[in-house]
C-alpha positions in Angstrom: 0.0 0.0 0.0 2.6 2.8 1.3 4.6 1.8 -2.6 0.9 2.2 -4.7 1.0 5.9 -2.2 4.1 6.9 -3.6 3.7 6.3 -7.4 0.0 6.7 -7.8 -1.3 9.8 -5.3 2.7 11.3 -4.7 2.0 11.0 -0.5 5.7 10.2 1.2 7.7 11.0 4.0 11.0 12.7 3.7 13.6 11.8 6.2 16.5 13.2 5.2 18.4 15.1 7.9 16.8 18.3 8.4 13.8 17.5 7.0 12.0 15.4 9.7 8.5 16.0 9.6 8.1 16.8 6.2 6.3 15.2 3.7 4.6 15.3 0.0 1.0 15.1 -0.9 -0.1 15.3 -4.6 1.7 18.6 -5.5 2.4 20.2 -2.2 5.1 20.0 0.6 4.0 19.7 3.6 5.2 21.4 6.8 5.8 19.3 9.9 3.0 20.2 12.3 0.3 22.9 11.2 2.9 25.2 9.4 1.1 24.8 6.3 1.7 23.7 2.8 3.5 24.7 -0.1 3.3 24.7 -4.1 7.0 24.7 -6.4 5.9 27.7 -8.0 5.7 29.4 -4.2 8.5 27.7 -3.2 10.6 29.3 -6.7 9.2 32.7 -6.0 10.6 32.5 -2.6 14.2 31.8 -3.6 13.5 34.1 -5.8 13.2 37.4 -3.4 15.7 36.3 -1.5 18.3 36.1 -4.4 17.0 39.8 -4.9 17.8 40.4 -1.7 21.3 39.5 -1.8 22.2 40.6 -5.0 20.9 44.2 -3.9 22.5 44.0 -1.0 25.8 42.9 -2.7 25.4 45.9 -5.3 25.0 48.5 -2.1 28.3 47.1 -0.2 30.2 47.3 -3.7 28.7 51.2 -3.9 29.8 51.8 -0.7 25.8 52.4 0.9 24.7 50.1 3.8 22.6 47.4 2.6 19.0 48.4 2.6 15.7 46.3 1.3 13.9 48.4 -1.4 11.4 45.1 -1.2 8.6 45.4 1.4 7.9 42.8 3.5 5.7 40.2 2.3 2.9 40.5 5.2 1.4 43.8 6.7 -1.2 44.0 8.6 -1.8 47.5 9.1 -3.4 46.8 12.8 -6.2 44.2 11.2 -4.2 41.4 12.3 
């Protein structure tokens, strides 16, 4: 059964090192506890900003300006939290 899980619906556990408590469903990856769950294309977009990040940050400390992020943060709540 956990082999017809793996191949037919995608559902496994990874145990790699720092991944305990991880797994995959279908298309998402799964957070140990109730973290959440994530899609590839989220995932991409995340490793994304943060290569932004450090490429800006990189460009300022060649110019000679203390890194700064021009990018706002990704949640405000504006007091409705």
């Amino acid at each position: 059964m956990l082999h017809a899980l793996r191949v037919a619906e995608n559902k496994f556990v990874i145990d790699w090192e720092d991944w305990k408590g991880w797994r995959f469903s279908g298309r998402f990856l799964i957070a140990p506890g109730n973290a959440g769950r994530i899609l590839p294309r989220r995932l991409l977009g995340i490793l994304w900003e943060e290569r932004q990040r450090e490429r800006l940050a990189a460009f300022a400390m060649r110019q000679g300006k203390p890194p700064r992020s021009p990018l706002p943060p990704r949640e405000l709540f504006r007091g409705s939290a």
